[in-house]
N, C-alpha and C positions, 0 to 999 in steps of 0.2 A: 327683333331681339333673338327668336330662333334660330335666323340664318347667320348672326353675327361670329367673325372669328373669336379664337380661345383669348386670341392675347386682349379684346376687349373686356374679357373678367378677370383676368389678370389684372388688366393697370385698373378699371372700374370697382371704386368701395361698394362692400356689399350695403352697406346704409344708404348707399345711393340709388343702389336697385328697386329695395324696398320699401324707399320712400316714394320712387317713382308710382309703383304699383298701388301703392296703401292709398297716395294720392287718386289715383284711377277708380280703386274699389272704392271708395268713399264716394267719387262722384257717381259713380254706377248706383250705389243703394243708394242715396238722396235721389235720384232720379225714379227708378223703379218706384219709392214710396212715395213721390209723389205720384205718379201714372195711377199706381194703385189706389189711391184716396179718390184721387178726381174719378178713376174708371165708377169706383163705387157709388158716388157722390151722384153722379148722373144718372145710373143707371135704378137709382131708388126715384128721384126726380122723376126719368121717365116712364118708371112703374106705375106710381100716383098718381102722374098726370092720364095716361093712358086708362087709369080704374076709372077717375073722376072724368071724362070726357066719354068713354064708355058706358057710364052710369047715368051723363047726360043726354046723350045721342045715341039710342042702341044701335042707328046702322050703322055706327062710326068703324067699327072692327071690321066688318061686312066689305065697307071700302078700304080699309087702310091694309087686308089681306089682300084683296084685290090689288092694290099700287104696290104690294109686297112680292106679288106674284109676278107681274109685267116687271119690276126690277131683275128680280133672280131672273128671268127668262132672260130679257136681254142682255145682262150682265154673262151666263154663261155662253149666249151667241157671240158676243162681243170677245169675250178670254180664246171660247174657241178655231173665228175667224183668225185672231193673232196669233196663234199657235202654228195656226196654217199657213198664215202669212208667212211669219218665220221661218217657216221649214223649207217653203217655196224659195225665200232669200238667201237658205242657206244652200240649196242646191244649184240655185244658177246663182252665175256674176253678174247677170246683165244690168245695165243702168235701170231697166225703166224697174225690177224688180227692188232696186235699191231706193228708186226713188219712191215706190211706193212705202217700205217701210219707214223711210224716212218721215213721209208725209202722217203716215200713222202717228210712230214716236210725236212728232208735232202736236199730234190732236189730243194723245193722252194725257 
């Protein structure tokens, strides 16, 4: 709609434009408030449950920092490696370098 010629707002009603849009923002905030609900909705869920399993098992926190920790680690090796990958992709053409990215893309 940005890149569109003059003469499409010419012959185009503007009641058409705006109901395009109003249509769009309407589904945009029905969407957003639901995200927001559920986000919230869960994240009391997993608050509670985490008090009440912590309350039951104190070494429960103990391990689940633990599995929190080996996450974050390998998650930012993992971001980092592809970062590199890519960079390497982006300076050579050669096949096998494509073919590695490719096989990545694949895994993710």
């Amino acid at each position: 709609l940005l890149r569109a010629p003059v003469a499409y707002f010419v012959t185009t009603p503007v009641w058409s434009l705006l109901a395009f849009f109003s249509k769009e923002l309407e589904a945009l905030d029905d969407a957003y408030l639901d995200i927001g609900c559920r986000f919230f909705t869960y994240f009391w869920i997993l608050t509670f449950n985490l008090i009440v399993v912590s309350y039951s098992f104190p070494i429960f926190p103990a391990i689940a920092a633990f599995f929190v920790a080996v996450f974050v680690y390998v998650f930012r090796r993992y971001v980092l490696t592809c970062a590199r990958i890519k960079v390497v992709v982006g300076r050579t053409a050669s096949e096998a370098a494509a073919h590695t990215s490719e096989t990545l893309s694949g895994l993710a």
